[in-house]
PAVEX-512033 format. One record per residue (C-alpha): residue in one letter; z, x, y negated. Coordinates in steps of 0.1 Angstrom, whole numbers, padded with zeros to 4 digits, always signed. Each point is the difference from the previous one (the first is absolute). Last residue first. Layout:
N
AZXY
...
end
This chain:
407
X-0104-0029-0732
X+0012-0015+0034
X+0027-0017+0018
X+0002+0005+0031
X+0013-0025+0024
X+0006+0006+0041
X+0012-0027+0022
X+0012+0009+0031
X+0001-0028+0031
X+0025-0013+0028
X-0001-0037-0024
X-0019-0011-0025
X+0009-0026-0027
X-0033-0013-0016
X-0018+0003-0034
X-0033-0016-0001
X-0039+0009+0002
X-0001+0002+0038
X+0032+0028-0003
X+0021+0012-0033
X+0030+0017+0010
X+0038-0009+0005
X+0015+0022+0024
X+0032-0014+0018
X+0036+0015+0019
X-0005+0035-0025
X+0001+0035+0005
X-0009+0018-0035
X-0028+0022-0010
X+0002+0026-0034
X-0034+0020-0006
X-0012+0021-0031
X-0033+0007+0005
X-0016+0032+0011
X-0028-0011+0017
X+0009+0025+0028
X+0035-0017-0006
X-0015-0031+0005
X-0011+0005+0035
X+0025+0016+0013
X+0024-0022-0014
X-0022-0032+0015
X-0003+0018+0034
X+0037+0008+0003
X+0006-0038-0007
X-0015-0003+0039
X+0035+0020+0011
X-0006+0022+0028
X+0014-0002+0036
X+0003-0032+0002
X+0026-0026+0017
X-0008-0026-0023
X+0038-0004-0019
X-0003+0042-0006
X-0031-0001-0007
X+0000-0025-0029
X-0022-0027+0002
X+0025-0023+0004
X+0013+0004-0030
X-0033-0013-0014
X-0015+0023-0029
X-0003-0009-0035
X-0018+0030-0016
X+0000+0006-0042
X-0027+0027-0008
X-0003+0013-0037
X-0023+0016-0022
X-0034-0004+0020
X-0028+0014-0024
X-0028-0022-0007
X-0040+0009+0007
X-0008-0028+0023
X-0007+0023+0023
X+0038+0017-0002
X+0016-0034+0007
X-0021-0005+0028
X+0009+0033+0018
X+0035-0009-0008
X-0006-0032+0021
X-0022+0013+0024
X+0031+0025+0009
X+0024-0021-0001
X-0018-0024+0029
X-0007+0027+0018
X+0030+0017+0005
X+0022-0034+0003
X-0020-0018+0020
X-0006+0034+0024
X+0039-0003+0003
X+0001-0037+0009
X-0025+0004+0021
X+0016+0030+0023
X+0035-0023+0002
X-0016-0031+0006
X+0026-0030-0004
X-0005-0027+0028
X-0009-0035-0009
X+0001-0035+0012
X-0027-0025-0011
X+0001-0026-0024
X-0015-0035-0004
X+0014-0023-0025
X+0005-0031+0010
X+0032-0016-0013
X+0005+0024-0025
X+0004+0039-0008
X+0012+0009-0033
X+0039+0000+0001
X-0002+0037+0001
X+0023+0028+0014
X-0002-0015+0034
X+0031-0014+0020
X-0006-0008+0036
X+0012-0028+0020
X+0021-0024+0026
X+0016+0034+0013
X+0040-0015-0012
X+0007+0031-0025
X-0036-0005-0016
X-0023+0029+0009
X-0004+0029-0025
X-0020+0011-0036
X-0035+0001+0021
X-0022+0012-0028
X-0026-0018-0015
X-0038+0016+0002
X-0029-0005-0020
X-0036+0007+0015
X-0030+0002-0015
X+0003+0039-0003
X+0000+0008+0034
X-0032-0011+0011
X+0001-0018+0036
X-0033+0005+0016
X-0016-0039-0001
X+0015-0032+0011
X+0024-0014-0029
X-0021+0015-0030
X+0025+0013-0026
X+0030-0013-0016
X+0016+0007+0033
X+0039-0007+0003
X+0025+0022+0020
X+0037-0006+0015
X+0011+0034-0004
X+0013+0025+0034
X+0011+0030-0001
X+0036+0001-0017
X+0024-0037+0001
X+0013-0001-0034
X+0033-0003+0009
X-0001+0007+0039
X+0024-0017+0025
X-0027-0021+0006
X-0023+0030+0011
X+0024+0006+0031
X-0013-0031+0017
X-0021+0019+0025
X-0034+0005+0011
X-0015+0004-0035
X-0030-0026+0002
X+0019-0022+0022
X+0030-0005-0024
X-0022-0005-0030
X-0015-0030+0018
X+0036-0010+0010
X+0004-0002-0038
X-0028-0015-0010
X+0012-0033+0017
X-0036-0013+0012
X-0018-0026-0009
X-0028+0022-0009
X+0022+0019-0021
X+0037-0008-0007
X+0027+0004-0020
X-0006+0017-0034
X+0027+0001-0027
X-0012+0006-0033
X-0006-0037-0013
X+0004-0019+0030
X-0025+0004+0027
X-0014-0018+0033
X-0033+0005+0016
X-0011+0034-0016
X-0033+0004+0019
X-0006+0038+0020
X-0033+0021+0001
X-0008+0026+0025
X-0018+0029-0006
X+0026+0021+0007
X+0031+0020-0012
X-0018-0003-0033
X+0005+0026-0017
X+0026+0017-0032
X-0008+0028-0023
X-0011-0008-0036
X+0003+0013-0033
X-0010-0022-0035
X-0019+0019-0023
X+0002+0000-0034
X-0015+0010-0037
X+0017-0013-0035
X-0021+0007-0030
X+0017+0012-0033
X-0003-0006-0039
X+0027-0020-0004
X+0013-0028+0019
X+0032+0002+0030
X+0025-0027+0006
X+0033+0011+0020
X+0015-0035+0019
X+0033+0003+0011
X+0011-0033+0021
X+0037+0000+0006
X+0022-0012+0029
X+0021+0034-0010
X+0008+0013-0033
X+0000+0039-0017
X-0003+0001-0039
X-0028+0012-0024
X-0034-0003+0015
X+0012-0023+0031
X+0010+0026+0025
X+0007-0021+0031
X+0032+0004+0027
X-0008-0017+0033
X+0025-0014+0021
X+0009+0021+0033
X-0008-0009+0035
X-0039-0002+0001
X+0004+0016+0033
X-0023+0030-0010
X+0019+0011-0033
X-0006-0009-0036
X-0025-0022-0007
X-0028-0008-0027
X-0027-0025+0000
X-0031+0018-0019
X-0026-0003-0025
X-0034-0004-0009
X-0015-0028-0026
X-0034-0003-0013
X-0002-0022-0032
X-0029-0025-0002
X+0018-0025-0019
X+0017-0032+0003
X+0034+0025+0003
X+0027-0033+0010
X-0022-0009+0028
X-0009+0034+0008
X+0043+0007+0001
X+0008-0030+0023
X-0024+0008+0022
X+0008+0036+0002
X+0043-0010+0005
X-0018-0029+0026
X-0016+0027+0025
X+0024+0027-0006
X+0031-0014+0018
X+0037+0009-0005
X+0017+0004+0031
X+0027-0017+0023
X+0013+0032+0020
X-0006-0002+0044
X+0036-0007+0015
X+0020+0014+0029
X+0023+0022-0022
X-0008-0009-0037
X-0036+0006-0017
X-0001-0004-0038
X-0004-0035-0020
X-0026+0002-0024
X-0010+0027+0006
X-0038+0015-0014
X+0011+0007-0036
X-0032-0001-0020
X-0018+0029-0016
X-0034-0012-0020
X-0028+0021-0015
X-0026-0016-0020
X-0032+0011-0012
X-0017-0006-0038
X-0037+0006-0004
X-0004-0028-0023
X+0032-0009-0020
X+0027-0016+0016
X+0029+0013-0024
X+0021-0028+0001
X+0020-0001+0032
X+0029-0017-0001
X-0016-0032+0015
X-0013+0018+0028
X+0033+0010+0010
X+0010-0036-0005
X-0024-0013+0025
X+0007+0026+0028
X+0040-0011-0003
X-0015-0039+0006
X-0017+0010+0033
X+0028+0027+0013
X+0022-0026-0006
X+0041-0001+0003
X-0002+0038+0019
X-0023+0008-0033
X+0026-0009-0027
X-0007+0028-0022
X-0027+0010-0023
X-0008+0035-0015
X-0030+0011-0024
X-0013+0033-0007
X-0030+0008-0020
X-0014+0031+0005
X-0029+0018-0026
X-0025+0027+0004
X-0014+0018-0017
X+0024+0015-0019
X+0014+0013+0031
X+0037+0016+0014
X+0011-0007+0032
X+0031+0009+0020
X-0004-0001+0039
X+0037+0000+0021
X+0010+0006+0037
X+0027-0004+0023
X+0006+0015+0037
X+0042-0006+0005
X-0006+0010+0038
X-0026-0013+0022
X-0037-0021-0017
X-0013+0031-0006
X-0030+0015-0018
X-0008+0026-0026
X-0025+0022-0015
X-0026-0025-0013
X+0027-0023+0001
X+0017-0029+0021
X+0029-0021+0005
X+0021-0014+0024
X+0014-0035+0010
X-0002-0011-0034
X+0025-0015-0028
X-0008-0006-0032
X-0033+0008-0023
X+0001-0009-0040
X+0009+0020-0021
X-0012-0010-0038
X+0008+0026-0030
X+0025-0013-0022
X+0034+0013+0012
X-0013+0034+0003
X-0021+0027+0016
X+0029+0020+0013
X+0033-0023+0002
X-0024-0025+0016
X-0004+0020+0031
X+0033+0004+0006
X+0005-0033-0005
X-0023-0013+0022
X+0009+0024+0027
X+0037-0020-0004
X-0008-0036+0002
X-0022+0017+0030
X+0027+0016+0022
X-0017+0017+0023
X+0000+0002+0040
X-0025-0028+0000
X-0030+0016-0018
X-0009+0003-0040
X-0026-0005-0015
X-0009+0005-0035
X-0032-0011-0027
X-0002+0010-0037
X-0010-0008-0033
X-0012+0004-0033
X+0017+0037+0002
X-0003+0022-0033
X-0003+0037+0008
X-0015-0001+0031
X-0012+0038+0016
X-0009-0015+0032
X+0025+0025+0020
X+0028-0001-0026
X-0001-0041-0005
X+0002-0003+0041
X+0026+0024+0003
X+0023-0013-0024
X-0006-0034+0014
X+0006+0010+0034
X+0035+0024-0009
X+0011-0028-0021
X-0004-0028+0029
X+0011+0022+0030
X+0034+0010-0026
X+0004-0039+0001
X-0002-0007+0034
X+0022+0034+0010
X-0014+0007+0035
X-0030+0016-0013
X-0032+0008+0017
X-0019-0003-0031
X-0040-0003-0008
X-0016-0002-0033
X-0033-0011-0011
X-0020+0006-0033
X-0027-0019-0016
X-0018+0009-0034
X-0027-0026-0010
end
């Protein structure tokens, strides 16, 4: 497998997406691209990156990527300016199916189903990556944005795949206040309210790890007592929001889209023993309604019920997460006797140091890490990782997700 990454700081869209794919193909040495991944952030145009990078490898090799809050390479990493980035691949071993659906924003269930009805390779040893358009309607002045959930796009798309098919992937966004529509790469053509879905089979074995970083603010557990879909309003009887109130002092957070530090928190692990921070998925705060009544959440997947507890993001853990977890990972890869050939890493925008107030950037650890490996790396900023988690795909929230494919 040859891989090669290119980075631009381009204002012009299209002469960013040239100058990235020609730098990708000369640094990995590709002489036939089978495919290729890009990501662009706000400030660019991306109808026009796409071009630009199209007019290099072709009008027949798949794209696929869209817009991102920043981007990330073994060199590189920004989420400021016109930051874009590009990976070209080239492998006879290993073979990408592309596959595109729209209509998500009608039904994320039903546009899951179709996707896995396009796909036709599903031979054993296949993985699945999906991007998804995370708005569905974007923020205005005063309002949280309507989003496009996960949780029924993967049930949809297991239902449809009746097969034991892995799939990873990411809800992509543009900008912190979730105020601009999404623009998606879909293999051939740009499109938004899309589901891309990038199959992978051949002779290759996908490796991850899913990165961590948020703790319970205490040991105390909370019961959802009334819910609607994605829109939380109270816990223990209690209107959320005033409980949100008390824990920051102040009502300053509502005027916050997402809301940083705090997560609402779930525990897949035992209830009353040391917390571990793996068995815990968290769903970002995306605002407080305009009236106070409630809190928007990224997913629709808490009920009537559920028990949660509030969180706090842990600056320190969330870099040793990333360090350590990287590192076993390529560590494993190596035992196993495999070489890594490429590293794809989904990384929460709010993770990013200059939304968490942190002096160094956690994806630092995985380009560190992987550029001692030396494999190729390209990272994106995204609103929702997608990773296998308790023996099924889940939408996560405030994590990284690192894949490496290997040889």
């Amino acid at each position: 497998m040859k891989v090669g990454i290119g980075y631009s700081q381009e204002q012009d869209a299209f002469t960013a997406g040239k100058k990235g794919a020609e730098d990708a193909i000369k640094k990995g040495t590709v002489s036939r691209p089978d495919c290729a991944f890009a990501f662009c952030s706000a400030k660019v145009d991306p109808d026009d990156f796409f071009m630009g990078v199209q007019s290099v490898i072709g009008d027949k090799t798949p794209i696929t990527g869209g817009s991102a809050i920043g981007v990330i390479t073994n060199n590189e990493l920004s989420y400021e300016g016109f930051a874009t980035a590009v990976a070209v691949i080239e492998s006879d071993r290993l073979r990408f199916q592309v596959t595109v659906v729209d209509g998500l924003d009608k039904s994320e269930k039903l546009a899951g189903k179709r996707l896995a009805e396009t796909i036709t390779d599903r031979t054993e040893g296949s993985a699945l990556l999906i991007l998804y358009d995370s708005i569905k309607i974007p923020a205005t002045e005063g309002s949280p944005p309507v989003l496009n959930a996960s949780m029924p796009l993967i049930s949809g798309l297991e239902q449809g795949l009746q097969a034991n098919i892995p799939v990873w992937g990411a809800g992509l966004v543009r900008d912190y206040d979730f105020i601009h529509p999404i623009r998606q790469f879909c293999g051939t053509y740009v499109d938004s309210q899309s589901v891309v879905g990038v199959l992978f089979s051949g002779l290759f074995t996908p490796y991850f790890r899913i990165m961590h970083g948020c703790s319970p603010l205490d040991g105390v557990y909370h019961k959802v007592t009334k819910i609607e879909g994605s829109t939380l309003y109270e816990l223990d009887g209690k209107p959320v929001v005033e409980m949100i109130d008390d824990l920051y002092g102040n009502q300053d957070w509502r005027h916050r889209y997402p809301v940083d530090l705090l997560t609402i928190g779930v525990n897949y692990g035992k209830k009353f023993e040391e917390p571990e921070e793996a068995m815990y998925v968290n769903r970002l705060i995306t605002g407080a309604l305009p009236d106070g009544s409630g809190i928007s959440i990224f997913e629709p997947d808490l009920e009537y019920g559920s028990e949660i507890q509030f969180m706090l993001r842990d600056s320190s853990r969330m870099i040793d997460s990333a360090r350590e977890n990287a590192s076993e990972l390529m560590d494993q890869i190596k035992a196993d006797g495999k070489k890594a050939a490429f590293g794809l890493y989904i990384d929460c925008a709010g993770r990013a140091a200059g939304f968490s107030n942190m002096t160094r950037e956690e994806a630092r650890e995985i380009m560190d890490v992987l550029s001692q490996h030396q494999t190729p790396l390209l990272g994106f900023y995204s609103g929702v990782e997608i990773a296998p988690f308790l023996q099924k795909s889940r939408g996560l929230d405030w994590t990284g997700v690192l894949l490496v494919l290997a040889e």
